[in-house]
C-alpha positions in Angstrom: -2.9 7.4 16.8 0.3 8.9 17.3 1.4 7.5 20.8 0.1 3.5 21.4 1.8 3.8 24.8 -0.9 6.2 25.8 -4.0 3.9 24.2 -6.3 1.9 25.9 -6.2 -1.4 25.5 -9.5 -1.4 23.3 -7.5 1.0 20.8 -4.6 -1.5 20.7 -6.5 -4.9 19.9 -9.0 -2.8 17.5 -5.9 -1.0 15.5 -4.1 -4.5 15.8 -6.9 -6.1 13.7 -7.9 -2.5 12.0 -6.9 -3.8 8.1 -8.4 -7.0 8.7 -11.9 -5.3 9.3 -11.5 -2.8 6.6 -10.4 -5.9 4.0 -13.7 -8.3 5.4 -11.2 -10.6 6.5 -12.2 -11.1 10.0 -14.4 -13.5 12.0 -18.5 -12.3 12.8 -17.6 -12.4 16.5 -14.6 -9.9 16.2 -16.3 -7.9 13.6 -19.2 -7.3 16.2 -16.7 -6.9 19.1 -14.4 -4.1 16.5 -18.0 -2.1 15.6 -18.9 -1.8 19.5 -15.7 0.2 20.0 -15.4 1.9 17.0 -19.1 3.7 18.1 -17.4 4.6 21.4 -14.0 5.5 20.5 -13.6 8.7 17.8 -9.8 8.3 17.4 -10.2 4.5 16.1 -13.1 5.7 13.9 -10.9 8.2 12.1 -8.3 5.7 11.8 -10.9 3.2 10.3 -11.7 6.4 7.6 -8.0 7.1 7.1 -7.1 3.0 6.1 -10.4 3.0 4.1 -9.5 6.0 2.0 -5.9 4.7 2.2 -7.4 1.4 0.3 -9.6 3.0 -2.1 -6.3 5.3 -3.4 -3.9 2.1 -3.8 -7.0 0.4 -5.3 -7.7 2.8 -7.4 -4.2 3.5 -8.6 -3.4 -0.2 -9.1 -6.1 -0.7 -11.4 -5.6 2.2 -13.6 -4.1 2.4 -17.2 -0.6 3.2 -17.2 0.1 6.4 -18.8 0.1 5.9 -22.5 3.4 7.0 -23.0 4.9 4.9 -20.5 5.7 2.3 -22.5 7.6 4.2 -25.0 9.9 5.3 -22.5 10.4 2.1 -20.6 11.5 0.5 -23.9 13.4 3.5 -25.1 15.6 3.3 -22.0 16.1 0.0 -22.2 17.2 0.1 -25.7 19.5 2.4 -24.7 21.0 0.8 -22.3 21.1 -2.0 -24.6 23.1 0.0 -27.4 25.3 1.2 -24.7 26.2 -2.3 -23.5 26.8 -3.2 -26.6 29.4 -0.5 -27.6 31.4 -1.3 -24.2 31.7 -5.1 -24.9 32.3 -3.8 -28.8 35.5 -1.6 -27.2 36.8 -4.2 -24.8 35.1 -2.4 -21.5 32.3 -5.2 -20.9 32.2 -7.8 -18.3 34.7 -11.2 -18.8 
C-alpha cells in the first residue's frame, strides 16, 4: 500500500480500520463489511498478513524475558554514573 492516492475507496476505509480488525476491536457489522473486501481485494489481504505478523513479533517480544544479563548492566551503569556524580559534587563541579 504504497500510494493511498491511487486506492479505491474500499482500500481506504478497510486500511483505516485495518488494526481494529486485526486487534477484535470492531463492531460485527464492519467486521462482515472488512472480510467481503478483504476476499476481493489481494493488496488489503497482504496488508492484513503484514499487521498480523507485525502483532505477533511486538507480542512476542514484549512478553519475553529480558536477557539475563540485562540487569547487571543497567545497574552497573547506573552505579557508575552514580560514583561519577558523586566525585563532581565531591570537587566542586556539581550542580548549585
Amino acid at each position: 500500500m504504497e500510494n493511498t492516492m491511487m486506492l479505491s475507496q474500499s482500500c481506504q476505509d478497510t486500511l483505516r480500520k485495518l488494526d481494529l480488525f486485526v486487534d477484535n476491536e470492531i463492531r460485527t457489522a464492519e467486521t462482515a463489511e472488512i472480510l467481503r473486501h478483504l476476499e476481493s481485494c489481494p493488496s488489503c489481504g497482504e496488508e492484513l498478513e503484514l499487521r498480523r505478523r507485525l502483532r505477533n513479533r511486538l507480542r512476542a517480544a514484549a512478553s519475553s524475558d529480558p536477557r539475563p544479563y540485562l540487569q547487571t548492566k543497567v545497574l552497573a551503569s547506573v552505579r557508575r554514573k552514580q560514583q561519577s556524580s558523586s566525585i563532581a559534587d565531591t570537587a566542586g563541579f556539581g550542580s548549585s
